[in-house]
VMD Tcl script that draws the C-alpha trace (Angstrom):
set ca {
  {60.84 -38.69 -146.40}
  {64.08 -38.60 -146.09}
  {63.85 -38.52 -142.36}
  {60.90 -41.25 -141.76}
  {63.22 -43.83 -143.67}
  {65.80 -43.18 -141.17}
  {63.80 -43.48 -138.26}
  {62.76 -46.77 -140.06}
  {65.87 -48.28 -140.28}
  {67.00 -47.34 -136.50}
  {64.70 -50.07 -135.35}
  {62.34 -50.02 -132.78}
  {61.74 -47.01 -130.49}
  {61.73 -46.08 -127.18}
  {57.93 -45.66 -126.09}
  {58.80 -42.93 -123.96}
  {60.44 -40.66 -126.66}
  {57.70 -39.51 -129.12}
  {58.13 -39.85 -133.03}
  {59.63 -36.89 -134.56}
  {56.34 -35.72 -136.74}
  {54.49 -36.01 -133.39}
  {56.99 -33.62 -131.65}
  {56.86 -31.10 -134.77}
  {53.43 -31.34 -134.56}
  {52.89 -31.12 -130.72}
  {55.25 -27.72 -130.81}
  {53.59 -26.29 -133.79}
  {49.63 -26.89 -131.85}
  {51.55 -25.71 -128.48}
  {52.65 -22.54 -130.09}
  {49.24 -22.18 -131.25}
  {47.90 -22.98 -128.04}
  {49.60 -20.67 -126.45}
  {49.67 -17.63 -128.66}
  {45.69 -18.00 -128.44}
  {46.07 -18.09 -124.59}
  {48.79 -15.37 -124.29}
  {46.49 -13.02 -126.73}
  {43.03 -13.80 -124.75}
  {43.86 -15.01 -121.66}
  {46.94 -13.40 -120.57}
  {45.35 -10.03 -120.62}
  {42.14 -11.19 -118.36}
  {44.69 -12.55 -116.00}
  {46.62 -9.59 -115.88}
  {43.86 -7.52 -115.32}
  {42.53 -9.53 -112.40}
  {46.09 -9.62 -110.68}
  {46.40 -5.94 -111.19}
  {42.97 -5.63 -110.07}
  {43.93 -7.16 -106.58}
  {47.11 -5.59 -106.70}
  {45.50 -2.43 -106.60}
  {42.41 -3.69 -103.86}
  {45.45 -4.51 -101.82}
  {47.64 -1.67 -101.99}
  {43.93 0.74 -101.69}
  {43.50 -1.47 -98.45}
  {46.80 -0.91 -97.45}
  {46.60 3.01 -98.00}
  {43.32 2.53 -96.27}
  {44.42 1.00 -93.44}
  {47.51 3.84 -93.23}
  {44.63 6.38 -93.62}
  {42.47 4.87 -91.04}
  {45.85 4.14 -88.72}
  {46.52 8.28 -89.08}
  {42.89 9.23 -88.53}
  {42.89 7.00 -85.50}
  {46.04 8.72 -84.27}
  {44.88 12.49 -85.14}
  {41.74 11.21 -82.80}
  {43.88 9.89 -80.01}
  {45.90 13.30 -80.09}
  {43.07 15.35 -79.76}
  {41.32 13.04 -77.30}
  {44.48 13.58 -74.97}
  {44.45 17.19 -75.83}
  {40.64 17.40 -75.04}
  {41.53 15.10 -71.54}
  {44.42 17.59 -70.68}
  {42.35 20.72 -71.52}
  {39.61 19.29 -69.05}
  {41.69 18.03 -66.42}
  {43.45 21.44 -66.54}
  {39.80 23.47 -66.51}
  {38.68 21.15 -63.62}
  {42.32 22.39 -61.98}
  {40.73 25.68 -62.30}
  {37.48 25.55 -61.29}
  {38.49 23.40 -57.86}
  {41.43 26.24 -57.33}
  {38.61 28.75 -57.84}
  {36.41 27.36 -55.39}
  {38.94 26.66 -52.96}
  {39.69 31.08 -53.46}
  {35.91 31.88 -53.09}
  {35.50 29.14 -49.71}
  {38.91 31.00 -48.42}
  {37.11 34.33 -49.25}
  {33.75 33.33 -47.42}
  {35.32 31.82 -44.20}
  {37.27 34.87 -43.83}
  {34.32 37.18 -44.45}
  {32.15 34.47 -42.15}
  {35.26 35.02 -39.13}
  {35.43 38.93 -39.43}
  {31.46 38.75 -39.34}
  {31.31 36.80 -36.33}
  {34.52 38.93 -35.00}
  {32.33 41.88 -35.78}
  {29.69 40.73 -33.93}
  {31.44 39.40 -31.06}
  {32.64 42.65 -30.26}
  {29.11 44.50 -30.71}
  {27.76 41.85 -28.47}
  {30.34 42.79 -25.77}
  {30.13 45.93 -26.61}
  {26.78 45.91 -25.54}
  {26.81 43.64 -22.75}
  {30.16 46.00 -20.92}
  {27.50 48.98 -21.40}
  {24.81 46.85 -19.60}
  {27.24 45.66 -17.00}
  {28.22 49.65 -16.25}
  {24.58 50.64 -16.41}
  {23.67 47.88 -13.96}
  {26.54 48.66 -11.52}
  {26.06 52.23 -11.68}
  {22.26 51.49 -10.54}
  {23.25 49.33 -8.22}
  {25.52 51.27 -6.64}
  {23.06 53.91 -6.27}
  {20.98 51.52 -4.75}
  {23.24 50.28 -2.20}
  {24.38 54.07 -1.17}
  {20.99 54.76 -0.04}
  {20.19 51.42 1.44}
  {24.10 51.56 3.24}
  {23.18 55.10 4.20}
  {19.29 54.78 5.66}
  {20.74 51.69 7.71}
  {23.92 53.38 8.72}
  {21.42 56.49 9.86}
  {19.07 54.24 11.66}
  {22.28 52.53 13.24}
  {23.77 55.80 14.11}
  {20.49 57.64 15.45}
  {19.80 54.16 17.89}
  {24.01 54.38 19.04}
  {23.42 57.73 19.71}
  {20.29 58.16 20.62}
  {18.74 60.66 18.81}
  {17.88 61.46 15.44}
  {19.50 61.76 12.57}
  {16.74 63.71 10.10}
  {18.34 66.71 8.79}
  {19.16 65.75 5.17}
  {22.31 67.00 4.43}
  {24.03 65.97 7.18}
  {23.22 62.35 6.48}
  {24.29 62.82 2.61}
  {27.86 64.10 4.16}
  {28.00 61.45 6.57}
  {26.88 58.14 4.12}
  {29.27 59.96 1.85}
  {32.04 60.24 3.93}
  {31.83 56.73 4.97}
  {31.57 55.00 1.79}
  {34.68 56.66 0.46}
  {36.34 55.42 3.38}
  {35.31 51.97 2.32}
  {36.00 52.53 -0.88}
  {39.30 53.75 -0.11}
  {40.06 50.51 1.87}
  {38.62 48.09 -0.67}
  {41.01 49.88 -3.13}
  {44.30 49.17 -0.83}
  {43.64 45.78 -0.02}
  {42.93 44.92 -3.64}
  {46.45 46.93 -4.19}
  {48.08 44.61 -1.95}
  {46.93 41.83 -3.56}
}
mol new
graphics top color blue
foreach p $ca { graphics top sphere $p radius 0.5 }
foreach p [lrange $ca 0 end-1] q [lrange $ca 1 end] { graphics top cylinder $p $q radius 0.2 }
display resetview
């Protein structure tokens, strides 16, 4: 009591500044207050903020996770794009090798077949010459024979001395056809 009668005889107080009993017993209830809260509460709100703590670190790791996975994909998609850009490399060197192979085979064909068709056609030219040279020896040599027999007057029928005659005469043009194509 001590204390209220000096508070009694200071006069009147300040409105602002609470009476001393009210302070004691605003501390004592805030200690109470908050020693419930701290005991009940506190934990609950620690548990929550660790609770999002965690959710936010997991997402984090997550994301890092996800972030590596992504990567490991990208590396192996640019490995799989290399691999396939390098096989289709191959495959049009390949082809190029086996169209290479065929036109050479299709040229040496064709060469092959070039010279068969000559060939063939130099054999026909010969055979053809040969028959008509035949032809012409006996056509040169029945009109050289008629020629001769009407120059001289009589006639020419015994065989073999028209063969040595037509002969005679067409290696003499022969021989001539041979010199001026010399000179040439």
């Amino acid at each position: 009591m001590l204390l209220t009668q000096m508070l009694a005889e200071e006069g009147p107080q300040n409105p602002l500044i609470p009476s001393t009993p009210e302070l004691i017993i605003g501390l004592i209830a805030f200690f109470i207050v908050f020693g419930v809260l701290g005991k009940k509460l506190l934990p609950n709100i620690q548990k929550t903020l660790e609770e999002r703590r965690d959710a936010i670190e997991g997402g984090l790791e997550r994301a890092a996770e996800a972030q590596a996975e992504a990567t490991r994909t990208l590396e192996e998609y640019k490995a799989q794009l290399a691999e396939a850009r390098h096989e289709a490399a191959r495959i049009t060197e390949h082809a190029r090798e086996q169209g290479s192979t065929i036109i050479a085979e299709a040229r040496e064909e064709a060469q092959r077949q070039a010279a068969i068709t000559v060939a063939h056609a130099q054999a026909e030219i010969e055979r053809t010459r040969g028959q008509v040279t035949t032809a012409l020896r006996h056509d040169i040599g029945r009109i050289s024979l008629e020629l001769a027999g009407k120059v001289v007057g009589e006639s020419l029928e015994d065989s073999a001395r028209q063969s040595r005659t037509i002969d005679r005469f067409l290696d003499e043009l022969e021989a001539k056809a041979a010199e001026s194509a010399g000179a040439k």
